[in-house]
PALUMRO-771932 format. One record per residue: x, y, z of N, C-alpha, C, O in turn; chain. Coordinates in pm, 1 decimal. Layout:
       npx       npy       npz      capx      capy      capz       cpx       cpy       cpz       opx       opy       opz  chaine
         X         Y         Z         X         Y         Z         X         Y         Z         X         Y         Z       A
...
***
This chain:
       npx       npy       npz      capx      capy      capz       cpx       cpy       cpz       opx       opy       opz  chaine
    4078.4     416.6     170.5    3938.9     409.2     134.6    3859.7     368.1     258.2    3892.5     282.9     340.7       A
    3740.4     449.7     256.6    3662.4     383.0     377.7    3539.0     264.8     392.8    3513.0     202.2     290.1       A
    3490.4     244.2     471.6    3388.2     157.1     400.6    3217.5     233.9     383.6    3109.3     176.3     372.4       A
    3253.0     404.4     387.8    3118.3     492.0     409.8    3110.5     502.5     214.1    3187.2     477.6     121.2       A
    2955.6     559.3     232.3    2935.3     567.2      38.2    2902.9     682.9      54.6    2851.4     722.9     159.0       A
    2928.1     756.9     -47.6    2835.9     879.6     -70.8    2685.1     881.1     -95.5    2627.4     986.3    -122.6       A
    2612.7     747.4     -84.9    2493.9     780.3    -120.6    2379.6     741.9      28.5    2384.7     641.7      99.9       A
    2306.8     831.4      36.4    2226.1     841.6     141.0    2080.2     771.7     101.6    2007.6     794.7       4.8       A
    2063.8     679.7     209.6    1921.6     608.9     214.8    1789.0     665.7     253.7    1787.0     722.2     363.0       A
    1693.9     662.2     195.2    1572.3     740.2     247.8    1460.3     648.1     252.5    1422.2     604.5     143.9       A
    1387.3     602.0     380.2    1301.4     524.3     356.4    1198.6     605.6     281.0    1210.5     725.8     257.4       A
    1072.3     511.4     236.7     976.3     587.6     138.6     869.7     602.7     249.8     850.6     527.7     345.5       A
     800.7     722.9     214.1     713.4     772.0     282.5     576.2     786.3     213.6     565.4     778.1      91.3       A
     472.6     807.6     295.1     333.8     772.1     245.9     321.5     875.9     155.7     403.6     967.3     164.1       A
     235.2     880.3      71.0     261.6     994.2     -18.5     177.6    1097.7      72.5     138.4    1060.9     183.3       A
     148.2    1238.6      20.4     187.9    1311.3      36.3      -1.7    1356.5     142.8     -30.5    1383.2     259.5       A
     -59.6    1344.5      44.8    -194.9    1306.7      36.7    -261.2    1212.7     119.3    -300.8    1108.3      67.3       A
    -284.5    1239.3     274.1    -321.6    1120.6     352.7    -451.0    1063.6     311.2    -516.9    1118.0     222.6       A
    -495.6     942.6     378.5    -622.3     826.5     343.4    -715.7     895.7     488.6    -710.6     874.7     609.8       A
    -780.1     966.0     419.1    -902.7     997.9     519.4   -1046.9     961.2     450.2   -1114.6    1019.8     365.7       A
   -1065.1     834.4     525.3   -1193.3     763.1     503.7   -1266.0     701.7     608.3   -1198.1     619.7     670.0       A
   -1414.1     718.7     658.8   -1466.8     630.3     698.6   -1401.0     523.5     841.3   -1358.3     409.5     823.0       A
   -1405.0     573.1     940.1   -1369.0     452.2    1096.2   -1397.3     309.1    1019.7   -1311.6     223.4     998.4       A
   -1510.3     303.4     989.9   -1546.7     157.2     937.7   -1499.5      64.0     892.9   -1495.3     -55.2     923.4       A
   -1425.0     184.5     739.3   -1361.3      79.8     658.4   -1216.4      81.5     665.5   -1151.9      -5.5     607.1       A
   -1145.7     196.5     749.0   -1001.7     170.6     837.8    -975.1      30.7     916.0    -876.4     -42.7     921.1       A
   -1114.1      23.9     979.4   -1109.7     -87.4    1085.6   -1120.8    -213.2    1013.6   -1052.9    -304.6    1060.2       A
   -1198.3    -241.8     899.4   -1231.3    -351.6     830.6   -1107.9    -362.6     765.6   -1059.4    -475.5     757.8       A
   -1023.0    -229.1     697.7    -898.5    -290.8     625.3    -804.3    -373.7     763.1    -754.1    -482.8     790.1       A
    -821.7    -249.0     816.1    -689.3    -325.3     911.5    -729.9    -490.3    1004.5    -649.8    -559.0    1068.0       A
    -824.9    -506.7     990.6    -891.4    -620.9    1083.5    -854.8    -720.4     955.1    -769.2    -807.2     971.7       A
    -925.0    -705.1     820.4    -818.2    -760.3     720.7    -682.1    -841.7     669.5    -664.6    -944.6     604.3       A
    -605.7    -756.0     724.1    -448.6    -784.8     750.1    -367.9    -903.7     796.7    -262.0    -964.2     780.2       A
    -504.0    -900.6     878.6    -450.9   -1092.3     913.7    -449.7   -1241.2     832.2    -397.6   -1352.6     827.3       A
    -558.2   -1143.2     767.4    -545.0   -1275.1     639.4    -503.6   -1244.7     512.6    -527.3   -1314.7     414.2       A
    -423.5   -1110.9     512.3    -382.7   -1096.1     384.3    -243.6   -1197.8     353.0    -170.2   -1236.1     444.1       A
    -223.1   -1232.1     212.1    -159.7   -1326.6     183.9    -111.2   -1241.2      55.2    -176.9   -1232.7     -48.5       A
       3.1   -1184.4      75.8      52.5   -1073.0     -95.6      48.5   -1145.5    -173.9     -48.1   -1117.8    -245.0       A
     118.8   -1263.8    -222.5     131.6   -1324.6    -312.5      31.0   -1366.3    -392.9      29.2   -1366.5    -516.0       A
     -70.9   -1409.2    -300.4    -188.8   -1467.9    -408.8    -330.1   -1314.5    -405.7    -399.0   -1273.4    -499.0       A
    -326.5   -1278.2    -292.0    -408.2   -1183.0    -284.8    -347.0   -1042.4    -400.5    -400.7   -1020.2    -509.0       A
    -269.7    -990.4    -365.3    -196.7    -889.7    -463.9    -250.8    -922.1    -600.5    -331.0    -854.2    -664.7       A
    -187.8   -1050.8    -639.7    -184.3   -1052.0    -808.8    -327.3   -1105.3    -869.6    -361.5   -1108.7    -987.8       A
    -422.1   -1157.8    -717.8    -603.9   -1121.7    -837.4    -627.9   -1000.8    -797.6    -715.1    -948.9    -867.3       A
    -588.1    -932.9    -715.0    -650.0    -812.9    -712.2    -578.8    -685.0    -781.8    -628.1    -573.7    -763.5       A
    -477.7    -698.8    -851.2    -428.1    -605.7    -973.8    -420.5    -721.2   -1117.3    -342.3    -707.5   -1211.4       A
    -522.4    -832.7   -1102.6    -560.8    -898.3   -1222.7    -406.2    -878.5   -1297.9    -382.5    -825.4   -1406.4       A
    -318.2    -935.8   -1207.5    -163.2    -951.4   -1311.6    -116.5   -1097.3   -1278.6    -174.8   -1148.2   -1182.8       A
     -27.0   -1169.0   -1337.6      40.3   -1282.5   -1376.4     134.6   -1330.8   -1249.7     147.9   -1446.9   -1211.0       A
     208.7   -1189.3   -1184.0     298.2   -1243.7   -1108.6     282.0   -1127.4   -1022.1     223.0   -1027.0   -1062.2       A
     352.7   -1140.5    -855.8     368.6   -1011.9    -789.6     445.7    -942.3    -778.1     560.2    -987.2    -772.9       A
     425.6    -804.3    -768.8     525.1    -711.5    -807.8     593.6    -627.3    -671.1     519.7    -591.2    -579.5       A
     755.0    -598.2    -668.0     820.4    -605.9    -552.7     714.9    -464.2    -482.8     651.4    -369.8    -529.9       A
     741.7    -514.6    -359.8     655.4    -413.0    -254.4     709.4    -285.8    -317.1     818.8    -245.3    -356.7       A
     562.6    -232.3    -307.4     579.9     -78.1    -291.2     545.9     -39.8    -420.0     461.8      48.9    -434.8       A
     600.3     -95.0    -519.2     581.2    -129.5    -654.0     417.1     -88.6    -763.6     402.8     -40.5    -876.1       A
     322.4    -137.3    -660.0     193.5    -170.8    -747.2     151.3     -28.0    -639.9      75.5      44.6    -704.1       A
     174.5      20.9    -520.8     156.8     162.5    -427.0      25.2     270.1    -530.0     -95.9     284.1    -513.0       A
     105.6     319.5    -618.5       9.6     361.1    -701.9     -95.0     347.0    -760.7    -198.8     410.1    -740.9       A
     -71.4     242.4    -856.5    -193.5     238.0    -894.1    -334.3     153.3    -789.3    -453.9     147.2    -817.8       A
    -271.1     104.4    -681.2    -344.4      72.5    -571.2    -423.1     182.6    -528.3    -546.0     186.7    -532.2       A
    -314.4     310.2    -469.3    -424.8     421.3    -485.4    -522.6     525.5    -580.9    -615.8     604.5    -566.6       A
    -444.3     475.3    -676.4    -546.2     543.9    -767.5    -673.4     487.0    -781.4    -769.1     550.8    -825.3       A
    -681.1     329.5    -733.9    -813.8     296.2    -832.0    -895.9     259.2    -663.6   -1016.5     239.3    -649.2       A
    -806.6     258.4    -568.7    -913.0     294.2    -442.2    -961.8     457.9    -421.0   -1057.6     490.7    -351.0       A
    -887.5     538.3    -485.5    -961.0     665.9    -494.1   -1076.4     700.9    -548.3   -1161.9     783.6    -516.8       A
   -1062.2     601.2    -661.7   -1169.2     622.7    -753.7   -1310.2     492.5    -708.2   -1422.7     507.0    -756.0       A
   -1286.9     410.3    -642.0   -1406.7     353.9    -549.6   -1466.3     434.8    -430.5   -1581.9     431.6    -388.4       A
   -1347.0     517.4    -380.3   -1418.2     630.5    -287.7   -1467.2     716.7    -349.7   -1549.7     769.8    -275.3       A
   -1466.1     787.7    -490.1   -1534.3     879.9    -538.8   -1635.5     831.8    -560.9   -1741.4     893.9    -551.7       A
   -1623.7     671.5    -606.0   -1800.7     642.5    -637.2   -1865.2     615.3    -466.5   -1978.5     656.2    -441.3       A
   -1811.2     569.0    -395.6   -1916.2     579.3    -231.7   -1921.4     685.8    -245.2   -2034.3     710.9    -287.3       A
   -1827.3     831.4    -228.2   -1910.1     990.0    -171.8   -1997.0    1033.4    -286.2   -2034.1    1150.5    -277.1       A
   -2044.8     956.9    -408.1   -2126.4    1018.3    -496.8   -2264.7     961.5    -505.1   -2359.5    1012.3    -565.1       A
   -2263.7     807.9    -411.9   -2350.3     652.6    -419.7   -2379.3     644.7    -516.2   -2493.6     676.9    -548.5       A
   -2269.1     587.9    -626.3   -2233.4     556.9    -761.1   -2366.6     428.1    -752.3   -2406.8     412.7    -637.0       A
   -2407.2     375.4    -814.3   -2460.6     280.9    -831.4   -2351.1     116.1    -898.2   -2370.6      -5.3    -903.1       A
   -2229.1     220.1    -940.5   -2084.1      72.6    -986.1   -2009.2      56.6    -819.5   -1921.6     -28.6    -804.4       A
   -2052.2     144.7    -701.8   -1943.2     121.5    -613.2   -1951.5       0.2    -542.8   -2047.9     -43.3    -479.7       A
   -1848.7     -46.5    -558.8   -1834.0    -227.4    -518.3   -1773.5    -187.0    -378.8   -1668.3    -123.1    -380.5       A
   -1836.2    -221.9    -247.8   -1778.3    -176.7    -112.4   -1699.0    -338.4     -53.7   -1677.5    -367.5      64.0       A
   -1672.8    -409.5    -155.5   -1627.4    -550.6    -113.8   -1498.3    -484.4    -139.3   -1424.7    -439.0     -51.7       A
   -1472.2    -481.9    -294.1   -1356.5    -432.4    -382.9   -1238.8    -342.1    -282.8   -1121.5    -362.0    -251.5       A
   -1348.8    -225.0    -250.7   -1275.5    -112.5    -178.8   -1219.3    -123.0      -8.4   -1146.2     -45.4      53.1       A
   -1268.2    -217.1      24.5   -1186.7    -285.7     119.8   -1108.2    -356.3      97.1   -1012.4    -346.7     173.8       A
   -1098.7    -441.5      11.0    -949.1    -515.2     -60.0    -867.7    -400.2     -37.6    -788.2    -389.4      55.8       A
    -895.1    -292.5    -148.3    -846.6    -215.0    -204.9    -776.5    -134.9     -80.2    -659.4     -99.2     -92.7       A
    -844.9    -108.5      33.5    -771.6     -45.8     136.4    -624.9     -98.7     229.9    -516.4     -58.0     271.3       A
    -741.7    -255.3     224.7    -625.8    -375.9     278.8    -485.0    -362.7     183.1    -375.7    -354.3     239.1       A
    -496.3    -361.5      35.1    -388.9    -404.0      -3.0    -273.6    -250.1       4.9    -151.8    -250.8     -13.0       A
    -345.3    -152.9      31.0    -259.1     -18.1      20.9    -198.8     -35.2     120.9     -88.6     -89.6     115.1       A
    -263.2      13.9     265.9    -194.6     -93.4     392.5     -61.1    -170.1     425.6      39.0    -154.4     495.5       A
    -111.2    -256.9     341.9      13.6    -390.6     365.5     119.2    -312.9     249.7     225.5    -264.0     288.0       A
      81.5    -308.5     121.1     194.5    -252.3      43.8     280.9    -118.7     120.9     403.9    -123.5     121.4       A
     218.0     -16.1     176.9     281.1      30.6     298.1     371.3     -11.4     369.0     492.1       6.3     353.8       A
     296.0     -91.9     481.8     422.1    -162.5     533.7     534.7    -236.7     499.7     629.9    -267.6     571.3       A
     505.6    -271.1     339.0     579.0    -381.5     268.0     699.6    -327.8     231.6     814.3    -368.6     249.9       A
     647.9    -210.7     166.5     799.8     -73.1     119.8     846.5     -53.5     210.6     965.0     -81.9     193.5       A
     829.5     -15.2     321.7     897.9      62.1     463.2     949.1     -84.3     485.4    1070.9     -69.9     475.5       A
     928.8    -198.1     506.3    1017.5    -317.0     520.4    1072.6    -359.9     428.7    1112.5    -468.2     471.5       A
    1109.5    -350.6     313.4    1177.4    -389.4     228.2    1313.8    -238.8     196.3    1434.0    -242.2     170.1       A
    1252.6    -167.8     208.7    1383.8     -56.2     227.9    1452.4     -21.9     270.7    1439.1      17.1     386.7       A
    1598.0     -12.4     189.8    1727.9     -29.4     242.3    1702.5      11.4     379.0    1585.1      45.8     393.0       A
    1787.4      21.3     508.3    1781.4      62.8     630.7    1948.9     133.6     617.9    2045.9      65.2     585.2       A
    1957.2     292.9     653.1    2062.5     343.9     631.5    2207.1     258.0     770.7    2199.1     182.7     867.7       A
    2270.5     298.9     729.2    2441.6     250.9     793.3    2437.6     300.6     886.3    2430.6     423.4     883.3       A
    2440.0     229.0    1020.3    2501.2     302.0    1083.9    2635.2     338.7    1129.5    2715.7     246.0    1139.1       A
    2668.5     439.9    1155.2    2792.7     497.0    1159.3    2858.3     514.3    1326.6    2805.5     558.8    1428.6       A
    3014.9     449.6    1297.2    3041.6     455.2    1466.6    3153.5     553.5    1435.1    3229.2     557.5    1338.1       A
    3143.5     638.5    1551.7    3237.7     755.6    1530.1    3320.9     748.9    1630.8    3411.2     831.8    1642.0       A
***
């Protein structure tokens, strides 16, 4: 028996659909970052109880920052531009959070 598995690791990748928005609020998420704090920041800003493992909340993070960018390209009169910088910040970090929390494949010496 060896110590190789049959199963192959794939880190996760951004979905499919890139984030094309605004220099502004790229720069404001990422300038952001420094004070993001997942634990407490994450769970008021998906208004949940506890935090959920990276990568995890990915979705519906983008879904409901999509839908704050539909209200800026429409100048919704509900678009909260505080919110949607959270909202960018936390996609961001959950990003990096999956790609660091995922398995890292074997390497193999031949």
């Amino acid at each position: 028996m060896t110590d190789l598995t049959n199963v192959i690791v794939f880190r996760p990748r951004p979905a499919k659909q890139s984030l094309r928005r605004p220099r502004v609020l790229i720069r404001a998420a990422r300038e952001g970052q420094k004070g993001w704090k997942r634990e407490r920041d994450l769970t008021r800003l998906l208004r949940a109880d506890h935090c959920p493992s990276p990568g995890a909340a990915l979705a519906r993070l983008r879904a409901e920052e999509e839908l704050q960018n539909d209200l800026r390209v429409t100048a919704a009169a509900e678009y909260d531009v505080r919110r949607h910088v959270l909202l960018m910040i936390a996609v961001l970090a959950e990003m990096r959070a999956a790609v660091e929390a995922a398995p890292q494949p074997l390497s193999v010496a031949l």
